[in-house]
C-alpha positions in Angstrom: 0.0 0.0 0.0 1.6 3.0 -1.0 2.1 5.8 2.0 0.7 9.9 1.0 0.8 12.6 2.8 -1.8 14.4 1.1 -4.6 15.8 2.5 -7.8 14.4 1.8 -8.9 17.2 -0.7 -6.4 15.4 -3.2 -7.3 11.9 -2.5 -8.7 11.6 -6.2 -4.9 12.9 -7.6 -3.2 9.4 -7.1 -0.5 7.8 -9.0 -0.1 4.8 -11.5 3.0 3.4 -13.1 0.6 2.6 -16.0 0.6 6.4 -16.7 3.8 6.7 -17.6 3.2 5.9 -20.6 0.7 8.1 -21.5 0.9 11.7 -23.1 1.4 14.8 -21.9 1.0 17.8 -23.5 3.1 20.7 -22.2 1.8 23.4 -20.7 2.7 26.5 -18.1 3.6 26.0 -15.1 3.8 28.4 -12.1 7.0 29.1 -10.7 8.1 31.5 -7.5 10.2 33.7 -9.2 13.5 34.0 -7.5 15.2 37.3 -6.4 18.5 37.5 -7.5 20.5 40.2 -5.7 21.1 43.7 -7.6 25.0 44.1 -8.5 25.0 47.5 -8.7 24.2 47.9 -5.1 27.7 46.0 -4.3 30.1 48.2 -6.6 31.2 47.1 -9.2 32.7 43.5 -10.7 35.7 43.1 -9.7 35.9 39.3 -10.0 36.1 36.9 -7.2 38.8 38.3 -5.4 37.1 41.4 -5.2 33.9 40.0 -4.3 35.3 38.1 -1.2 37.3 41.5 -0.5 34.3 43.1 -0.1 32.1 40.2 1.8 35.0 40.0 4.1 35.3 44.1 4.5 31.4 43.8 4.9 31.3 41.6 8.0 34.0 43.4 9.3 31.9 46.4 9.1 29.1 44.5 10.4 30.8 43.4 13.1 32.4 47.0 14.3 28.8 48.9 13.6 27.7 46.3 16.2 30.0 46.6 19.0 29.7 50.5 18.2 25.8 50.0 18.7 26.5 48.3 21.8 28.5 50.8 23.1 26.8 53.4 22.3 23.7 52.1 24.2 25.5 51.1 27.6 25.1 53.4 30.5 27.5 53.9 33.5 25.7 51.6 35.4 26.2 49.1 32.3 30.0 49.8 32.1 30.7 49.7 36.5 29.0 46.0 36.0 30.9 45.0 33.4 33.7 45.6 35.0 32.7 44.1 38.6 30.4 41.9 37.7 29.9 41.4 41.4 28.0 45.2 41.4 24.9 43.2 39.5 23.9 41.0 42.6 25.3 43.6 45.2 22.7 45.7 43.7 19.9 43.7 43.6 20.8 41.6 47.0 18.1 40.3 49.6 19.8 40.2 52.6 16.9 38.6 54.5 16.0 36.1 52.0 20.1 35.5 50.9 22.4 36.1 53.8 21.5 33.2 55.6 22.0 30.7 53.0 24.9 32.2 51.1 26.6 32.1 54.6 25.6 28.3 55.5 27.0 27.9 52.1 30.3 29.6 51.9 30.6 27.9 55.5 29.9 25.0 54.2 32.6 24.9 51.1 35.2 26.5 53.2 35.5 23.5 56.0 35.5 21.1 52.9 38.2 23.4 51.1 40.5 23.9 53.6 41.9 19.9 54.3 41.4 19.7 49.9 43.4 22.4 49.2 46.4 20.6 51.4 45.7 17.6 49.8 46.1 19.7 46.5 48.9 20.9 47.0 51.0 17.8 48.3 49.7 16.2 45.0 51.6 19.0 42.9 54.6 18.3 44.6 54.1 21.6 47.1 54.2 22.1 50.8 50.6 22.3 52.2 50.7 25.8 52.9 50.8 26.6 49.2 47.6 25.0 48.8 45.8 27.1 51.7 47.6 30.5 49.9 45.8 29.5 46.7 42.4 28.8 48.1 42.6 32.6 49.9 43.5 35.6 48.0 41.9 34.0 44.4 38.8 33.6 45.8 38.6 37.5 47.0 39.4 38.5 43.8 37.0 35.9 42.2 33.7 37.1 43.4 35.1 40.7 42.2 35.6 40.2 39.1 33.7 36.5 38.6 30.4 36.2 36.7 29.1 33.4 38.0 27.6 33.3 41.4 27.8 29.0 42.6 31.1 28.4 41.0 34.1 27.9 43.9 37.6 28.2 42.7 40.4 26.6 44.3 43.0 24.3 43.5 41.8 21.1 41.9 42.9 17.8 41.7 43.6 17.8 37.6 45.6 21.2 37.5 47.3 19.6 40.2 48.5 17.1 38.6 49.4 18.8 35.6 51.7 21.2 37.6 53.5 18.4 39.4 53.8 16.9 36.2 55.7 19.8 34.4 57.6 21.0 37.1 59.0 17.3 38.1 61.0 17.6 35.2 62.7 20.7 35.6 63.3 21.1 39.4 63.3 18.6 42.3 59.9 19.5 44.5 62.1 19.9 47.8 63.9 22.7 45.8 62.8 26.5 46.0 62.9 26.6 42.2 60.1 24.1 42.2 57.5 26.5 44.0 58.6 29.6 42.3 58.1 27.9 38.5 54.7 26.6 40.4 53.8 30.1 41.3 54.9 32.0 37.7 52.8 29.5 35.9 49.7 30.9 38.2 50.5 34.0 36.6 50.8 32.7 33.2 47.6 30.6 33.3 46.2 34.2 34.3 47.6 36.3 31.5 46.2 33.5 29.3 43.1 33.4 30.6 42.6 37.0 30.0 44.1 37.8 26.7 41.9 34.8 25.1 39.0 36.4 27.3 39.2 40.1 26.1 39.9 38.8 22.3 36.7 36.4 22.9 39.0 33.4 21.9 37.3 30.8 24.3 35.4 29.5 20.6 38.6 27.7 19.9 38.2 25.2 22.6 35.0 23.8 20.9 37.5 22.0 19.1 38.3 19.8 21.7 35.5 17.1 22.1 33.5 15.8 24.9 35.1 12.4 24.3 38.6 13.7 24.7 37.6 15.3 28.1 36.0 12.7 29.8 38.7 10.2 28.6 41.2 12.8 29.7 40.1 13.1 33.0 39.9 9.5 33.5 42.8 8.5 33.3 44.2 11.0 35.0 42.3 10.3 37.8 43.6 7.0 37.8 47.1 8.3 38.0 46.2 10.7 40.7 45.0 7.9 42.5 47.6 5.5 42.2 49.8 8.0 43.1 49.1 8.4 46.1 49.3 5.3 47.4 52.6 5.8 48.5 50.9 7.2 51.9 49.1 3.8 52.3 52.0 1.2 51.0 54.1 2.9 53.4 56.8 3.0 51.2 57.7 5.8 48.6 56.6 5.5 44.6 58.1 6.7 41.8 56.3 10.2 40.8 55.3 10.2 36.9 52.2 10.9 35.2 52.6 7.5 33.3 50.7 4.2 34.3 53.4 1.7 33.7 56.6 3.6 36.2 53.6 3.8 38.9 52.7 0.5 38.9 56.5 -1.2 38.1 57.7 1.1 41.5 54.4 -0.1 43.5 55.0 -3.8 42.6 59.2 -2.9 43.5 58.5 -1.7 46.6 56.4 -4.6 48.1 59.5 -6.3 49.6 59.6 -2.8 51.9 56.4 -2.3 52.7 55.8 -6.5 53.7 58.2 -5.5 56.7 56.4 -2.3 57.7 53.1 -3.8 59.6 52.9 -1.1 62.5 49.3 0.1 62.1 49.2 -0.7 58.4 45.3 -1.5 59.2 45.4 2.7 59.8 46.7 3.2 56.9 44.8 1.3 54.7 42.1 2.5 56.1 43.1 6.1 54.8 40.4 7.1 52.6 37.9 6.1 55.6 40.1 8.5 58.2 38.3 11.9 58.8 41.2 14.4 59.3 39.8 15.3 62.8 40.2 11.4 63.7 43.2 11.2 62.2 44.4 14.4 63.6 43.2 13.3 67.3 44.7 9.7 67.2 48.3 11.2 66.0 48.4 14.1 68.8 47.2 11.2 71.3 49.6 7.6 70.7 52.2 9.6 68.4 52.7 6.9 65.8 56.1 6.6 64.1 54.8 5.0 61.2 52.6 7.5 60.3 54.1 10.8 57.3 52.4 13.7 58.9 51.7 17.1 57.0 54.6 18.8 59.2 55.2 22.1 60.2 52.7 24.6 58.6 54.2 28.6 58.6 51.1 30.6 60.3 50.0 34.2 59.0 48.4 35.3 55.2 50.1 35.2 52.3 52.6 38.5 51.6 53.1 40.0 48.8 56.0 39.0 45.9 56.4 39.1 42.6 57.0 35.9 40.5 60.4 35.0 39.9 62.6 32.6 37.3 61.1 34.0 33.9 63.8 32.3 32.3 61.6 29.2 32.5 58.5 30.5 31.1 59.2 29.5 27.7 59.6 25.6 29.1 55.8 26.4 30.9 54.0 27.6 28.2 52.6 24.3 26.9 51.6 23.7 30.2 49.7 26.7 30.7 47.9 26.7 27.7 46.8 22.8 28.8 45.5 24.7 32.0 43.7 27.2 30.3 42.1 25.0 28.0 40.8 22.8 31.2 39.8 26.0 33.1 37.3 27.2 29.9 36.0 23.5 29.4 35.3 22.4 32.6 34.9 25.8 35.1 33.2 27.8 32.1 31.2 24.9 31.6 30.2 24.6 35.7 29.2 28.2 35.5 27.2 28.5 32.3 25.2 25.1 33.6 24.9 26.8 37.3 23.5 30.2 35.8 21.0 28.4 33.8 19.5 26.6 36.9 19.6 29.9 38.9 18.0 32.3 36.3 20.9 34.7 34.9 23.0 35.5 32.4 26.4 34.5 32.1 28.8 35.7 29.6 31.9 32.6 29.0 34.4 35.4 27.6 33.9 37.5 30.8 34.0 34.9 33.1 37.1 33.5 31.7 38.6 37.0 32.5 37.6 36.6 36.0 39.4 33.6 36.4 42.2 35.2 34.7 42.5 38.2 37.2 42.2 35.5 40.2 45.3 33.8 38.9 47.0 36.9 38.3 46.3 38.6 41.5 47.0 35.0 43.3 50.2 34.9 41.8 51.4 37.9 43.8 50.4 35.9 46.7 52.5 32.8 46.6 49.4 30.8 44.8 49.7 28.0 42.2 47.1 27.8 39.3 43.5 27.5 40.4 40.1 27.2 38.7 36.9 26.2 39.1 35.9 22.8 41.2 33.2 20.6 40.2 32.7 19.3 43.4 32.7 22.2 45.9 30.5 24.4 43.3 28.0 21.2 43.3 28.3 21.3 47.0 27.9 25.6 47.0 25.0 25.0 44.7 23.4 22.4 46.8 23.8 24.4 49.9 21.2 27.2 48.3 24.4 29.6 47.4 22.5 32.7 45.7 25.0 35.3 45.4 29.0 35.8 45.4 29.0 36.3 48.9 28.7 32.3 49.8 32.5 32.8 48.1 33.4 35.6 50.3 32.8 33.6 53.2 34.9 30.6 52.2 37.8 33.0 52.1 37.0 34.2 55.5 37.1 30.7 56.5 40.2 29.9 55.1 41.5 33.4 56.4 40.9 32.0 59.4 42.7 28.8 59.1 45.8 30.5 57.7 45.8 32.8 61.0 44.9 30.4 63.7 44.4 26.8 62.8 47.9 26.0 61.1 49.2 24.7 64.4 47.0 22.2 64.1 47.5 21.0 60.9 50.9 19.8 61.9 49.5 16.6 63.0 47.5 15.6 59.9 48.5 12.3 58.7 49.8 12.6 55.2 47.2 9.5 54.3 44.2 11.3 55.4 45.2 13.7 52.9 45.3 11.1 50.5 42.5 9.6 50.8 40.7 13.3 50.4 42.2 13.3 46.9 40.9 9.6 46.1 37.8 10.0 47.3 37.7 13.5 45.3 38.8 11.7 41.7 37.5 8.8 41.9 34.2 10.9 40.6 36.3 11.7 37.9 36.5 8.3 36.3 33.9 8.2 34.1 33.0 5.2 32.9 29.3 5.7 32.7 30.2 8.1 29.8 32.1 4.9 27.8 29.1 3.1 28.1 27.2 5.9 26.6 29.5 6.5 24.1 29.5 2.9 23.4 25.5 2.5 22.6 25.4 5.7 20.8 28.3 6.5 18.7 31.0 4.3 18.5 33.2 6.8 16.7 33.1 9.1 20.0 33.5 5.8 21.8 36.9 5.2 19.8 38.1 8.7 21.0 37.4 8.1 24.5 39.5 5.1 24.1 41.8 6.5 22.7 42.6 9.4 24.8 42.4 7.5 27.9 45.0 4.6 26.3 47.2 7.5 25.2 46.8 9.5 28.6 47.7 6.6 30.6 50.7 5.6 29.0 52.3 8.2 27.1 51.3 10.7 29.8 49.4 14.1 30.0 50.6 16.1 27.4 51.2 13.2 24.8 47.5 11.9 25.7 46.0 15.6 25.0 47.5 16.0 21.8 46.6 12.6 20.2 43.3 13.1 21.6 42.9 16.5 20.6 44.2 15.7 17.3 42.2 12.7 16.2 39.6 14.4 17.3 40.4 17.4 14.7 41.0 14.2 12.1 37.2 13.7 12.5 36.1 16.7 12.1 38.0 17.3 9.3 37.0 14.0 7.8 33.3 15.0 8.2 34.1 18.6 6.7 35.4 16.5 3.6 32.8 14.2 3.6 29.6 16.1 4.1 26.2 14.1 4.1 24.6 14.3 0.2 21.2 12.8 -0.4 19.4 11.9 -3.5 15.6 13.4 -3.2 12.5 12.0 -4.1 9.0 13.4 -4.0 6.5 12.6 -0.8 3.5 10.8 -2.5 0.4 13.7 -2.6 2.5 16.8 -1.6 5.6 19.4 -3.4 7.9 17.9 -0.5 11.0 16.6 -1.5 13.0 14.5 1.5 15.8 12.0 1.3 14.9 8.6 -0.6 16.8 6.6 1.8 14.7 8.1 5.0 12.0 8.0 2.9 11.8 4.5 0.9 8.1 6.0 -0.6 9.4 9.2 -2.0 9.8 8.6 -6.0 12.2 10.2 -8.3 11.5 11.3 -12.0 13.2 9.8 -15.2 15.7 12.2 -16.9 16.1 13.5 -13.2 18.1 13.7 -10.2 17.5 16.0 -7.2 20.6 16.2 -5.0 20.9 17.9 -1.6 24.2 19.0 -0.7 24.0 19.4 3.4 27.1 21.2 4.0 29.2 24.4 3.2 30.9 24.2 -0.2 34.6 24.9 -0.1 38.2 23.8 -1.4 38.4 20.5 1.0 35.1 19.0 0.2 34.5 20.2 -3.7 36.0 16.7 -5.3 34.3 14.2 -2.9 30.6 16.7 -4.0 31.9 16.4 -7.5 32.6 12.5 -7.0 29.3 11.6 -5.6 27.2 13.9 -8.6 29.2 11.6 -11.2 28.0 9.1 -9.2 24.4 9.5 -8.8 24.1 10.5 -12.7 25.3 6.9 -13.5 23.5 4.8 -11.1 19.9 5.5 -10.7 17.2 3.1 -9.5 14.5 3.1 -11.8 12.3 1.0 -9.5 10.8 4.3 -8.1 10.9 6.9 -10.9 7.9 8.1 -12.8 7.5 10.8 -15.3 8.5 10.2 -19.5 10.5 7.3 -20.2 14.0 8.2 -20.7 17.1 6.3 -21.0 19.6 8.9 -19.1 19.8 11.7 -17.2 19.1 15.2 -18.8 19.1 17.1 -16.0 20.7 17.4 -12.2 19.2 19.8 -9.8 21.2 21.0 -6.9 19.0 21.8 -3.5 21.3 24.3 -1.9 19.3 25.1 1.4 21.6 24.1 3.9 24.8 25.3 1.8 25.6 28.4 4.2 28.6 29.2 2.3 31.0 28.8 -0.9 34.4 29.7 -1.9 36.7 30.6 -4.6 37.6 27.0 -5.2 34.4 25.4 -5.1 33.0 28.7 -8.1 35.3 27.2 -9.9 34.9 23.8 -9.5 31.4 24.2 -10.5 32.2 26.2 -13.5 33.8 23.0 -14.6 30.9 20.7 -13.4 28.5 23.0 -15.9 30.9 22.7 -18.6 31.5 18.7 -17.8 27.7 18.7 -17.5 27.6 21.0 -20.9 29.2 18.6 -23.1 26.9 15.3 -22.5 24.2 17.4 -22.6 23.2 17.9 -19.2 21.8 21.1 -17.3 22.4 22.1 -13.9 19.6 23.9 -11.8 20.2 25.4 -8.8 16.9 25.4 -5.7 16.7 27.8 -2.6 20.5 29.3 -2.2 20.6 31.3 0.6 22.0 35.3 -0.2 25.0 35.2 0.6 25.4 31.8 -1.5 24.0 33.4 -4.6 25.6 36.6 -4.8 29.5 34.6 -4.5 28.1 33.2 -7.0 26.4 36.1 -8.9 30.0 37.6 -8.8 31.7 34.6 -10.1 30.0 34.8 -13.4 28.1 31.4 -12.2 24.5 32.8 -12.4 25.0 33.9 -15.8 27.1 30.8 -17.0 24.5 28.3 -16.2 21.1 30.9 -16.8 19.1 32.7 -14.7 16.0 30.5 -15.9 17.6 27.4 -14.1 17.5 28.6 -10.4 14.8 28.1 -8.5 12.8 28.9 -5.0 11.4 25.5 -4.4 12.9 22.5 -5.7 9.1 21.7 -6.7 10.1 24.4 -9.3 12.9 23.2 -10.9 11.1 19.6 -10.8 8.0 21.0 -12.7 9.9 23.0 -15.4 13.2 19.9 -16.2 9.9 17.4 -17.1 8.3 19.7 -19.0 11.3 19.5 -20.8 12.0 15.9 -20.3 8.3 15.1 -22.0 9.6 17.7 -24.7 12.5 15.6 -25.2 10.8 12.3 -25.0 7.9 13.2 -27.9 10.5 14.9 -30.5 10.3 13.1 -33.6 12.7 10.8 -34.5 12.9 11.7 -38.0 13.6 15.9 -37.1 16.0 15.0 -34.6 18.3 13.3 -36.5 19.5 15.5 -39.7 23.3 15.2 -41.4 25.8 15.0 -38.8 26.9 18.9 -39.6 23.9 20.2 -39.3 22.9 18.2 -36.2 21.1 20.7 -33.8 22.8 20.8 -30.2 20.6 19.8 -26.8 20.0 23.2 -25.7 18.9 24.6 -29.5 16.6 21.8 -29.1 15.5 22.5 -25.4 15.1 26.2 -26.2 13.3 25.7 -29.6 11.0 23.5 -27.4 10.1 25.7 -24.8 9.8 28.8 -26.9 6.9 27.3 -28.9 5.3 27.0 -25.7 6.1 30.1 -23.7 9.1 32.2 -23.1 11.7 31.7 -20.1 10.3 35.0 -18.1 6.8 33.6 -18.5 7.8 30.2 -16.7 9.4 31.6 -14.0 6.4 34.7 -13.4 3.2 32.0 -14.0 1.9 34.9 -15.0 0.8 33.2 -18.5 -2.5 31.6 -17.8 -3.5 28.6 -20.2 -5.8 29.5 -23.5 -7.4 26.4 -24.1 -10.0 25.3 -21.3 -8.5 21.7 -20.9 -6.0 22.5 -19.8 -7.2 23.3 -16.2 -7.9 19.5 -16.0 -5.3 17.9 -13.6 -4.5 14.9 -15.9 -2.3 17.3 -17.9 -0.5 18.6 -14.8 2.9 17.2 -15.6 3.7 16.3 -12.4 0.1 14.7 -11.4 -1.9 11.7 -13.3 -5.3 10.9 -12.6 -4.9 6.7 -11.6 -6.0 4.9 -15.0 
């Protein structure tokens, strides 16, 4: 049973493959008449270098007339928030309705923050104090100049581990160097941060898929995790951001740790171990056995200004790693947080505001920070409304620096690790592999991938491959865009893909292709490639319309093309005159205006005639079998004269359609029909009553 989509009006207008056969006298048909754009309004002809010259100088001036606009219509009030974005929820703050829970909140985060940001620390490779200086002064300058009012900044586990992986190699971490390359990469990551903010770079991470990411931060987390079971084993391990040294120093050191079994129940009971428990049962039995956090130097942070530039050429990899972690996962935080709280967030602004944190925490002995998934879940949870939950956290950690350090002498070194398991193990992801896995298997491979690479070849190495088979996909699908043969929806002028839609039907003499991609140099030859293609192998199974035993006409549906270049003009310059010579027109349906006038200024419009493009592909379907049927009921005998005097397929197409109507006439409809029969549908070249 054949599938319409008519409406019941045109129930009586079916089809029959037994009609094929029958005649059909040409007739007008009634076209939309496309708008092609006026040249004289864009200068003069130039050529195509000119022509992208001026597209290019027009979105430029499009660009600047908008950012002019925009400035012109912002107000002091406007400019003050823009630059303290903290003055937009000062001034609209509820103290009765928000103080109390931004308080509990910032409460909240701070007495989680201040044993993680020691835990932090110790896993770049710093003293603990480092990691209570970066979780202080950043998160002042944070709620200044931060857009986003849940997301808590701190040190976090992955940055760690990317700074204790870079600095390893250049410095020993008992060695002053160590924490001053630690501290000048805060300040890089900062200027960073901000530059690609104010330029409005943060676009470019896009690259960098989902897939990547999460495989990224899987196996990382593994890494952090093995690494520190050194405070469990009892015995020290090798420090490397590579799976295999981890693992062939744990399995080295067993011998060791065998002969160590003072309290080894405690410490493999680490990641159960509050710190207060594990504080308490140090300062009470004083066990031996047992790395404590040490001696922690009480006061704030002063001021100082980073030192050994010499280095920062050797850190700039590094930094740009961070950066590119800090706008996909704490941009990301804060875009989802605003959107569940009601506001606005702008990603290019925020990524400032973590840029001035870093900078400013720089001058206060801080290592890179950004934003944490967990504690902003946790602030979020809480009921955190405003930036004053973050303004609390660093009184709380203010606090801690002036009066609790004492106490943090006695924290076992293994309660500290077990803070940093428990806080990645959240980052393996393996729910998103099994995702991956049941819906695309191509992201699946990348995850793979990344995590494979990652584990074993390390951070950096595992970042690039990922990053760049993940380019290699993109640019695969940029250079193999989707292309689908159309076919007509039984009852209706709709046109959709013949393989989604096994009961469209084609036309003989006809192909309808949809090109669902930009047109450009990379992609040109594979489009070319597939149009050979589709001209030679047809299935005739579904076509209707004249019998014919080729294909006289190929219409291009250019709806979703958004753009073309210079190479791809020129390629189908070549296509018209490839299709020119075996007697084959091109028609063009629906290009967009910025499509058609690249190709207006190419010469393209007028090489292949105004009269073949087309509003509605229903158009150019109507007017090629009129012209197919023309073909089709030629005589035999006039068609075939002496060999010099043989008329060419357009003569003959334009002789044909001239005895009916003229070219402007098709495309107007405004020619109505003489003769009386021909209102009746059977001669409607595109609908047959059912014999």
């Amino acid at each position: 049973m054949e599938i319409t989509y008519a409406s019941p009006s045109a129930g009586e207008l079916t089809y029959s493959t037994s009609s094929r056969s029958s005649t059909m006298p040409t007739r007008p048909v009634k076209i939309i008449p496309l708008q092609h754009p006026d040249m004289a309004s864009y200068g003069s002809s130039g050529g195509l270098y000119s022509s992208s010259s001026s597209s290019s100088s027009s979105w430029c001036n499009s660009l600047f007339s908008g950012w002019r606009g925009k400035i012109k219509r912002m107000t002091f009030i406007d400019w003050i928030e823009m630059l303290f974005p903290c003055c937009r929820w000062i001034r609209t703050y509820r103290w009765r309705e928000y103080f109390q829970v931004d308080l509990m909140a910032g409460t909240t985060v701070g007495i989680m923050l201040v044993p993680q940001a020691m835990s932090y620390a110790k896993l770049a490779g710093l003293d603990a104090i480092y990691g209570l200086y970066s979780g202080f002064v950043p998160i002042f300058v944070y709620a200044i100049f931060g857009s986003s009012r849940q997301l808590a900044i701190g040190p976090v586990a992955l940055v760690s581990l990317l700074v204790s992986n870079v600095l390893s190699g250049i410095a020993d971490s008992t060695d002053a160097l160590y924490t001053e390359l630690a501290i000048l990469l805060a300040l890089m990551v900062g200027i960073l941060e901000c530059i690609m903010g104010l330029l409005r770079l943060g676009w470019l991470i896009r690259f960098i898929s989902h897939s990547v990411i999460s495989g990224f931060t899987t196996a990382s987390a593994i890494v952090i995790a093995l690494s520190q079971a050194k405070y469990f084993l009892g015995y020290e391990i090798d420090r490397s951001s590579k799976i295999v040294p981890i693992i062939k120093s744990v399995i080295s050191g067993v011998d060791e740790g065998k002969s160590r079994k003072h309290l080894r129940f405690l410490r493999a009971m680490g990641p159960l171990t509050a710190v207060v428990l594990g504080t308490t049962f140090v300062k009470i039995y004083h066990p031996s056995s047992i790395t404590l956090v040490g001696d922690i130097p009480q006061g704030l942070p002063s001021f100082s200004i980073p030192k050994s530039f010499q280095y920062a050429k050797t850190l700039i990899p590094t930094a740009l790693l961070i950066t590119g972690v800090a706008i996909l996962e704490s941009v990301g935080i804060a875009k989802a947080l605003a959107a569940k709280n009601g506001y606005e967030l702008d990603s290019n602004q925020e990524l400032v505001g973590l840029g001035v944190a870093n900078v400013f925490g720089s001058f206060f002995s801080a290592y890179p920070t950004t934003g944490s998934f967990s504690r902003s879940a946790v602030n979020h949870e809480s009921g955190a409304k405003t930036g004053l939950s973050g303004i609390v956290t660093g009184i709380i950690m203010g606090c801690a620096l002036l009066f609790l350090t004492p106490l943090f002498e006695y924290i076992p070194q293994c309660a500290l690790a077990a803070i940093v398991i428990s806080a990645v193990i959240s980052l393996v992801d393996y729910e998103e592999a099994i995702f991956l896995w049941r819906v695309d298997k191509k992201d699946f491979l990348l995850w793979t991938i990344t995590s494979t690479a990652t584990l074993f070849l390390g951070i950096e190495i595992g970042v690039l491959i990922g990053v760049g088979v993940s380019l290699a996909f993109v640019i695969h699908e940029s250079a193999n865009p989707h292309i689908a043969v159309l076919g007509r929806l039984p009852g209706t002028t709709v046109y959709r893909n013949i393989e989604q839609y096994p009961e469209a039907y084609t036309y003989n003499g006809i192909v309808i292709v949809r090109i669902d991609s930009p047109i450009y140099f990379a992609n040109i030859s594979y489009i070319k490639d597939r149009l050979r293609e589709y001209e030679v192998v047809v299935d005739k199974s579904t076509r209707r319309g004249p019998e014919v035993e080729r294909i006289y006409f190929v219409i291009l549906e250019m709806a979703p093309v958004t753009y073309i270049d210079s190479s791809a003009v020129q390629a189908l310059k070549d296509l018209h005159n490839e299709y020119k010579s075996r007697d084959i027109q091109v028609a063009i349906s629906n290009p967009n205006r910025e499509v058609l006038l690249t190709l207006s200024k190419a010469g393209v419009v007028e090489l292949i005639g105004k009269e073949w493009y087309f509003v509605r592909v229903h158009d150019a379907v109507q007017v090629c079998l009129q012209n197919v049927q023309s073909i089709k009921e030629a005589p035999k005998a006039s068609s075939d004269p002496a060999p010099e005097e043989k008329p060419s397929f357009f003569q003959r197409l334009l002789k044909q359609r001239g005895q009916d109507l003229s070219v402007s006439e098709l495309e107007s409809g405004s020619v109505k029909p003489s003769d009386s029969k021909q209102s009746d549908p059977q001669l409607e070249p595109l609908l047959f009553r059912k014999s």
